[in-house]
PyMOL Python script that loads the backbone (N, CA, C, O; Angstrom):
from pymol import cmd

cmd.read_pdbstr("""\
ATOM      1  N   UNK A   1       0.819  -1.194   0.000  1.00  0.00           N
ATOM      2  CA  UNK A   1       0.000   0.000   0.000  1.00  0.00           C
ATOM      3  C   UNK A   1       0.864   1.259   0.000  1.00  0.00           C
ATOM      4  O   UNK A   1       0.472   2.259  -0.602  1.00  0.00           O
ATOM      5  N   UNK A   2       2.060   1.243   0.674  1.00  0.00           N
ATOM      6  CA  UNK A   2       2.800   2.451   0.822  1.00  0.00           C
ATOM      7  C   UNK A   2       2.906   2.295  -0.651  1.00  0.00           C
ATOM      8  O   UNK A   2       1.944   2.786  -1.241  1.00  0.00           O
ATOM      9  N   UNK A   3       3.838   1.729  -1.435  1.00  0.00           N
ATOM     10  CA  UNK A   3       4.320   1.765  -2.788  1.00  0.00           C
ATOM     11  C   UNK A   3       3.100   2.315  -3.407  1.00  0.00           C
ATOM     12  O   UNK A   3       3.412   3.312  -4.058  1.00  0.00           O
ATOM     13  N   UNK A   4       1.844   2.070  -3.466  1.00  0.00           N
ATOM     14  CA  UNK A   4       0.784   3.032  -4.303  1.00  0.00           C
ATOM     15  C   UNK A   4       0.509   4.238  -3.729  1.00  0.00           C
ATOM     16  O   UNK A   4      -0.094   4.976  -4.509  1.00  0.00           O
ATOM     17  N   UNK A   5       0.791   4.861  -2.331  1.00  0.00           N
ATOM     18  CA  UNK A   5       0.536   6.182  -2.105  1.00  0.00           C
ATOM     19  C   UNK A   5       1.562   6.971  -2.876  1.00  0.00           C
ATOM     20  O   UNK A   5       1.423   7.928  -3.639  1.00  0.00           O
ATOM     21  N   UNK A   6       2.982   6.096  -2.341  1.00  0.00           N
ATOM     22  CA  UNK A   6       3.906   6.776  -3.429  1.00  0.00           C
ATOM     23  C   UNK A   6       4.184   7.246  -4.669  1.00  0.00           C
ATOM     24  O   UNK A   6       4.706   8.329  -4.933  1.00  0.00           O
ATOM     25  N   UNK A   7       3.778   6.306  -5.516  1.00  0.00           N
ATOM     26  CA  UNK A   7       3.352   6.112  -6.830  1.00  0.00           C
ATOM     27  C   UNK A   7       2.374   7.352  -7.490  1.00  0.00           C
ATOM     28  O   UNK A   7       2.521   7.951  -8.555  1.00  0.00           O
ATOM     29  N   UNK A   8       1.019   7.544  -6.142  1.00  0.00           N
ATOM     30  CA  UNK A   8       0.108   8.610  -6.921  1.00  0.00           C
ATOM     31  C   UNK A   8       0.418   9.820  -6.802  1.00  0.00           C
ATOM     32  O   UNK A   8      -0.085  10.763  -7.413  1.00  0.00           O
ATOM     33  N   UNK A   9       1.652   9.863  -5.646  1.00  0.00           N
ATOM     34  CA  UNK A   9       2.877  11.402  -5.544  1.00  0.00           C
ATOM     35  C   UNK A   9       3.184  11.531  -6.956  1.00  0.00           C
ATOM     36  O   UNK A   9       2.967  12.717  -7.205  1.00  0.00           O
ATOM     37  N   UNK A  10       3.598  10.913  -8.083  1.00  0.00           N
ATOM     38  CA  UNK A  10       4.284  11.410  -8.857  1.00  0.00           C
ATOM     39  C   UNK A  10       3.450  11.092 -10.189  1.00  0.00           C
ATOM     40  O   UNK A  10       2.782  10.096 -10.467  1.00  0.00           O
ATOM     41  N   UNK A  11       3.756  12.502 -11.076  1.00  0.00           N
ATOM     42  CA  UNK A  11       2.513  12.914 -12.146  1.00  0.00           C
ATOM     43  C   UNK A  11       3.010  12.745 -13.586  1.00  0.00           C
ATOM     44  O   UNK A  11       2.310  12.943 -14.579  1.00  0.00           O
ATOM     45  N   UNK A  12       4.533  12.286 -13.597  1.00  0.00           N
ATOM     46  CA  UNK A  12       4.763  11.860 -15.298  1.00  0.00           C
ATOM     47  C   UNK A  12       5.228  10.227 -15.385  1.00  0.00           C
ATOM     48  O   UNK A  12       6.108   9.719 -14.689  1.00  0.00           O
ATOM     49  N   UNK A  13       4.645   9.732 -16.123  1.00  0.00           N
ATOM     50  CA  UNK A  13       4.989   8.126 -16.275  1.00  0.00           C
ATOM     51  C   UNK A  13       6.650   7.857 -15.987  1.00  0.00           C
ATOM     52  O   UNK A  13       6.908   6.699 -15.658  1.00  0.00           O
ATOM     53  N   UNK A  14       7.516   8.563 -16.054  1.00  0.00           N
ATOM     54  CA  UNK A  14       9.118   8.333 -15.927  1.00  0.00           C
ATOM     55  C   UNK A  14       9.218   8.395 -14.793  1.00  0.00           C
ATOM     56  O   UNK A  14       9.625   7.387 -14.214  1.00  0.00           O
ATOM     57  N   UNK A  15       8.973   9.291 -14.212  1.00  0.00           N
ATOM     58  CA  UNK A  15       8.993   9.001 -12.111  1.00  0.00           C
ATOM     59  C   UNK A  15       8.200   7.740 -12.049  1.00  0.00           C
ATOM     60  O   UNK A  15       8.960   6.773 -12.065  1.00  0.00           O
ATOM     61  N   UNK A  16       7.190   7.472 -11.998  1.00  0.00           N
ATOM     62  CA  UNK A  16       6.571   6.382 -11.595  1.00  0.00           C
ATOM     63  C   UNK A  16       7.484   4.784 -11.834  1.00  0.00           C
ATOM     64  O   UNK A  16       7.578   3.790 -11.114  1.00  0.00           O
ATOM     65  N   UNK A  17       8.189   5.208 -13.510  1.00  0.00           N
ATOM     66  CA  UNK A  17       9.004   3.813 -13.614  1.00  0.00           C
ATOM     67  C   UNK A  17      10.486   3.711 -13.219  1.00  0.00           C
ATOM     68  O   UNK A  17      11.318   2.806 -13.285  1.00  0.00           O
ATOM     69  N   UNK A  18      10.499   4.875 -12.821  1.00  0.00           N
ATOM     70  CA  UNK A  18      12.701   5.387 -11.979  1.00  0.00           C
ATOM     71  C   UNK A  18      11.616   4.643 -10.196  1.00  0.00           C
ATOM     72  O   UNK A  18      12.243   3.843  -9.502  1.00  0.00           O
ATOM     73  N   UNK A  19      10.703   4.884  -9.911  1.00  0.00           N
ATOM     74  CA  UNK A  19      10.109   4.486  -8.518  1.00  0.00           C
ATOM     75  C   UNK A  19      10.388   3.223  -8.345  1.00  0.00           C
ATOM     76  O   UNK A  19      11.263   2.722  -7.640  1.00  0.00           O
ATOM     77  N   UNK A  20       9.582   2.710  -9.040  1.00  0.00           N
ATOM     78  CA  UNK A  20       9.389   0.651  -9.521  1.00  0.00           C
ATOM     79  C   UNK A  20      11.224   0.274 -10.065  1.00  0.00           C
ATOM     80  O   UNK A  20      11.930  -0.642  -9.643  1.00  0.00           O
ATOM     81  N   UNK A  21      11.360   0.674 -10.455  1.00  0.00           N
ATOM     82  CA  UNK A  21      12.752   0.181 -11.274  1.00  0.00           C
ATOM     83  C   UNK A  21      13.902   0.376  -9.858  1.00  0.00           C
ATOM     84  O   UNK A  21      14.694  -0.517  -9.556  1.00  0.00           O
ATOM     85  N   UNK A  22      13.826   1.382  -9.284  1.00  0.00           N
ATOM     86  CA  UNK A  22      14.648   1.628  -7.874  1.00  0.00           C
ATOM     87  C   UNK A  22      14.718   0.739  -6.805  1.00  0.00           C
ATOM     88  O   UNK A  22      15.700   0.266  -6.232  1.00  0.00           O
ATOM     89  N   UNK A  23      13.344   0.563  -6.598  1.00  0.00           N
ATOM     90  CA  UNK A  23      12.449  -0.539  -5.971  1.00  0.00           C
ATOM     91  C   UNK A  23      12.927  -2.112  -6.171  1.00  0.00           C
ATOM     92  O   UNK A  23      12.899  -2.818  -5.163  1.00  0.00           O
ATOM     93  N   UNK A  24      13.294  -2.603  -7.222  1.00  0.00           N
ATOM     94  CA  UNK A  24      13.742  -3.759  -7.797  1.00  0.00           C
ATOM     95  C   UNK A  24      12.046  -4.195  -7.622  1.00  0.00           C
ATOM     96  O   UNK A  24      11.869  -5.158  -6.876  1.00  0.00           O
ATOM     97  N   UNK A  25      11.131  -3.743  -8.070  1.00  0.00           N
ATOM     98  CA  UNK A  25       9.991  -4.309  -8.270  1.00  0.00           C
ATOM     99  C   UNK A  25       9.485  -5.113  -9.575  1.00  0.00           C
ATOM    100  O   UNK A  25      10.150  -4.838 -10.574  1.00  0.00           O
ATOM    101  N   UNK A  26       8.641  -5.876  -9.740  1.00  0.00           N
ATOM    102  CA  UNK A  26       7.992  -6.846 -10.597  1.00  0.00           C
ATOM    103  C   UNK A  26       7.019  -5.524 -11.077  1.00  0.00           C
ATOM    104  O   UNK A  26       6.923  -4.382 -10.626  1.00  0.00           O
ATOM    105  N   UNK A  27       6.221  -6.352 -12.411  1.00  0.00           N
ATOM    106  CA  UNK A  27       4.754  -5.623 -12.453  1.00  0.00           C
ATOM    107  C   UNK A  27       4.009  -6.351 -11.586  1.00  0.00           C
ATOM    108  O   UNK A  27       3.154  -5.800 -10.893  1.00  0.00           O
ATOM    109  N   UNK A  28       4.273  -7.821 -11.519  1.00  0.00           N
ATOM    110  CA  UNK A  28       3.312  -8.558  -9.735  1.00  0.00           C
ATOM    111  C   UNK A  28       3.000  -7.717  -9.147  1.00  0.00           C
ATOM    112  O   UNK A  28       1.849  -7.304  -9.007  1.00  0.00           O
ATOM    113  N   UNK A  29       4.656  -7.009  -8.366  1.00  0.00           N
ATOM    114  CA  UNK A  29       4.673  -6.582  -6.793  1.00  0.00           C
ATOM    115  C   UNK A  29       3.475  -5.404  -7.095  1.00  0.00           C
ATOM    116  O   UNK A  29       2.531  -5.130  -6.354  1.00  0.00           O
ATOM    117  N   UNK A  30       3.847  -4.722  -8.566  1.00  0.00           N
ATOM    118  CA  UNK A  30       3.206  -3.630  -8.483  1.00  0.00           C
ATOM    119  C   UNK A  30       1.607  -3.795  -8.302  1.00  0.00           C
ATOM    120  O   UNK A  30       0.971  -3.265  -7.391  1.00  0.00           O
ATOM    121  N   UNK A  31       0.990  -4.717  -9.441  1.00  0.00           N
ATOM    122  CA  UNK A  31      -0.261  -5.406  -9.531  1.00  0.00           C
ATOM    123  C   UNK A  31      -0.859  -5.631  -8.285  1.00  0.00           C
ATOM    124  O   UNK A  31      -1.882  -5.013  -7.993  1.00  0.00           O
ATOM    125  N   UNK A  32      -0.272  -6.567  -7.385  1.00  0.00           N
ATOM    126  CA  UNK A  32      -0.639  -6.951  -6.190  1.00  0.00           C
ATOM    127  C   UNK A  32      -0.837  -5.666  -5.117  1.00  0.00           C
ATOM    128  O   UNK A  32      -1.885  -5.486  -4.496  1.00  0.00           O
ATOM    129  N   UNK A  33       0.443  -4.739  -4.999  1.00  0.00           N
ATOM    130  CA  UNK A  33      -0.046  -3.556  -4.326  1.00  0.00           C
ATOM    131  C   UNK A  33      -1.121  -2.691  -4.819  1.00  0.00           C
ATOM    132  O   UNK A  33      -1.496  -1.786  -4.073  1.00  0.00           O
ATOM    133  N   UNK A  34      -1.603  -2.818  -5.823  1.00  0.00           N
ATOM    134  CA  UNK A  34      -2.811  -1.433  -6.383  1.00  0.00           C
ATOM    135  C   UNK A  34      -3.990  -2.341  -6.142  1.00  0.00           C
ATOM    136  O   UNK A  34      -5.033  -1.823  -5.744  1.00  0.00           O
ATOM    137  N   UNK A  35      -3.924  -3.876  -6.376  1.00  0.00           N
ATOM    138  CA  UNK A  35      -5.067  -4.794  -5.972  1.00  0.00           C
ATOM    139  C   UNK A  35      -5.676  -4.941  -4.245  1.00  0.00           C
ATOM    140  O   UNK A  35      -6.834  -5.069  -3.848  1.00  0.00           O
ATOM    141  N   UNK A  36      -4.454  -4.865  -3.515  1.00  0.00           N
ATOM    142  CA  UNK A  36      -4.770  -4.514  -2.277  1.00  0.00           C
ATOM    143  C   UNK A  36      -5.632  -3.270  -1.927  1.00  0.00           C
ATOM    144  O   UNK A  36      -6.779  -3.213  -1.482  1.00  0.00           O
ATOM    145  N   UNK A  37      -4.485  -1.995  -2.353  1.00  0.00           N
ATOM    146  CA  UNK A  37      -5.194  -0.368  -2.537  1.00  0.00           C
ATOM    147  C   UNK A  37      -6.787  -0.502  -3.071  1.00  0.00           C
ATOM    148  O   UNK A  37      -7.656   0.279  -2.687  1.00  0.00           O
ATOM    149  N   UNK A  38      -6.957  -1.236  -3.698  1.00  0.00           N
ATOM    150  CA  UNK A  38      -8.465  -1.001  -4.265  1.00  0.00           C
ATOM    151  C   UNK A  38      -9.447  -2.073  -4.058  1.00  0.00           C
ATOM    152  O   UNK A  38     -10.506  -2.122  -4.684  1.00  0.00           O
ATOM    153  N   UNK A  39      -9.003  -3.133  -2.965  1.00  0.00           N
ATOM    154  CA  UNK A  39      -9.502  -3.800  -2.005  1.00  0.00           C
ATOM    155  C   UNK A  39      -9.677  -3.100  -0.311  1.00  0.00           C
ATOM    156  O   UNK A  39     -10.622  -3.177   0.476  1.00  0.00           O
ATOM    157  N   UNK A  40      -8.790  -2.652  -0.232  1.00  0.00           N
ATOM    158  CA  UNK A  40      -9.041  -1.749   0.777  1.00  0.00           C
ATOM    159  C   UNK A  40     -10.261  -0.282   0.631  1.00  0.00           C
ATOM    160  O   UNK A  40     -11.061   0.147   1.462  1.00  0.00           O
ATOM    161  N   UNK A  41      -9.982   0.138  -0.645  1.00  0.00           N
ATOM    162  CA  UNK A  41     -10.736   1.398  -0.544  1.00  0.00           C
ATOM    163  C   UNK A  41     -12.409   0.600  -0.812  1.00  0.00           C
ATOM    164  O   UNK A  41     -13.363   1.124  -0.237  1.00  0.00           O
ATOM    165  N   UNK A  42     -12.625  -0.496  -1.585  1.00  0.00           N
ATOM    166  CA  UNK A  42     -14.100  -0.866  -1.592  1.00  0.00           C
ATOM    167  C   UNK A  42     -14.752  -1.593  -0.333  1.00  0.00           C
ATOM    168  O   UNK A  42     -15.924  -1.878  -0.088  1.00  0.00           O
ATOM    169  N   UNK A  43     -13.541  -1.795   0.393  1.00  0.00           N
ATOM    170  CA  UNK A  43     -14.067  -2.372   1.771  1.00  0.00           C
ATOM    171  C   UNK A  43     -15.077  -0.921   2.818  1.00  0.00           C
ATOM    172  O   UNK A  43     -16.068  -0.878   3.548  1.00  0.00           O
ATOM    173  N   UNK A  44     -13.968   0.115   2.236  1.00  0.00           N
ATOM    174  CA  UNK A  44     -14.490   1.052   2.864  1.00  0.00           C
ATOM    175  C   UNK A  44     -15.925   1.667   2.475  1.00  0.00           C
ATOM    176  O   UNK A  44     -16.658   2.365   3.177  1.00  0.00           O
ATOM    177  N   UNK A  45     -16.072   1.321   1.477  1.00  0.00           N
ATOM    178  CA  UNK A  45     -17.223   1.851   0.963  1.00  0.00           C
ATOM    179  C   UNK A  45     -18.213   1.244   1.076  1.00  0.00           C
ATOM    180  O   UNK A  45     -19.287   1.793   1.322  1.00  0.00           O
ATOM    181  N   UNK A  46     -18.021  -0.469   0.866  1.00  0.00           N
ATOM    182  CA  UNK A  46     -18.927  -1.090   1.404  1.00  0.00           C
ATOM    183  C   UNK A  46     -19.324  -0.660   2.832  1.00  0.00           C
ATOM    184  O   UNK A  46     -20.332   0.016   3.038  1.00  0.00           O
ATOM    185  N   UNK A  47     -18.657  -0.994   3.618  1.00  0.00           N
ATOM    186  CA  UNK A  47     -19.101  -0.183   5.039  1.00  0.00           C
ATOM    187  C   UNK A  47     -19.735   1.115   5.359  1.00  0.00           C
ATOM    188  O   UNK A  47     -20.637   1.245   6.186  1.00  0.00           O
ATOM    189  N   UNK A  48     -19.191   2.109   4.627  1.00  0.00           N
ATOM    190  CA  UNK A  48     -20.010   3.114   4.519  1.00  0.00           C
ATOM    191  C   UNK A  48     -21.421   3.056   4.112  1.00  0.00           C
ATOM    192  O   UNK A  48     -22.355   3.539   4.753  1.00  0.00           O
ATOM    193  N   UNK A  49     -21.527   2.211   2.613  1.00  0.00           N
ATOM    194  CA  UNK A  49     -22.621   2.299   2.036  1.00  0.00           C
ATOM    195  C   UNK A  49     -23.846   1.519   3.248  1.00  0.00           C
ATOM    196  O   UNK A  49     -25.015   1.903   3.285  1.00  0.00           O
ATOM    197  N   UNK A  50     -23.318   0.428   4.142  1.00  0.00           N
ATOM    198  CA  UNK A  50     -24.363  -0.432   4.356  1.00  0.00           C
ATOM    199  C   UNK A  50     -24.288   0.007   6.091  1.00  0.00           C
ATOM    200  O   UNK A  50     -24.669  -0.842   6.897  1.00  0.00           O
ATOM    201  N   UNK A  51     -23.946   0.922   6.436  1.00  0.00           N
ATOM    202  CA  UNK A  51     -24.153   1.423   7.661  1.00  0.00           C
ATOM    203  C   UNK A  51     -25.389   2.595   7.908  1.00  0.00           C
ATOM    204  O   UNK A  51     -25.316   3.729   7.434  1.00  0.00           O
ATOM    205  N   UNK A  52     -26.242   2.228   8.527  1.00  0.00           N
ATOM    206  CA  UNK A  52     -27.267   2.821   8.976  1.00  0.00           C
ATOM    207  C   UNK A  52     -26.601   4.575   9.366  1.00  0.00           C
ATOM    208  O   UNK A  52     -25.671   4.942  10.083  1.00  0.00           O
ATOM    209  N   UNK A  53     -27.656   5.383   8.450  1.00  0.00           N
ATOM    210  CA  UNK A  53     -27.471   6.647   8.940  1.00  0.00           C
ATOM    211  C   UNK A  53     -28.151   7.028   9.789  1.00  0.00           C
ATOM    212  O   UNK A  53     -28.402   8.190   9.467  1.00  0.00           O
ATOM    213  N   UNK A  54     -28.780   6.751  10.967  1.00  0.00           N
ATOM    214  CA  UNK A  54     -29.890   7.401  11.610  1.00  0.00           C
ATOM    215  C   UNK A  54     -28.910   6.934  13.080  1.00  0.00           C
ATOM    216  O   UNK A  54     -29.314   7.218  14.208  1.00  0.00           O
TER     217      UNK A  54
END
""", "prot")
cmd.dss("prot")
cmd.show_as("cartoon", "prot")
cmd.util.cbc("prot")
cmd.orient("prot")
């Protein structure tokens, strides 16, 4: 998850691949971290969505 906060710090495709490439990362590692990130954020939403507002 850190590696994708990091990742959305930087705004031209060449930082993002000097990041991963520094990293000694896979496209896996990368895959797997943004799959987490966006398992985490729908968890949240689910919860939000199905929690009673009153």
């Amino acid at each position: 998850m850190d590696l994708v906060l990091e990742l959305r710090k930087q705004f031209d495709r060449e930082d993002t691949q000097a990041i991963i490439r520094r990293k000694g990362l896979s496209v896996a590692d990368v895959l797997r971290d943004l799959e987490s990130a966006v398992n985490a954020y729908v968890d949240i939403v689910d919860e939000n969505i199905t929690k009673p507002w009153f």
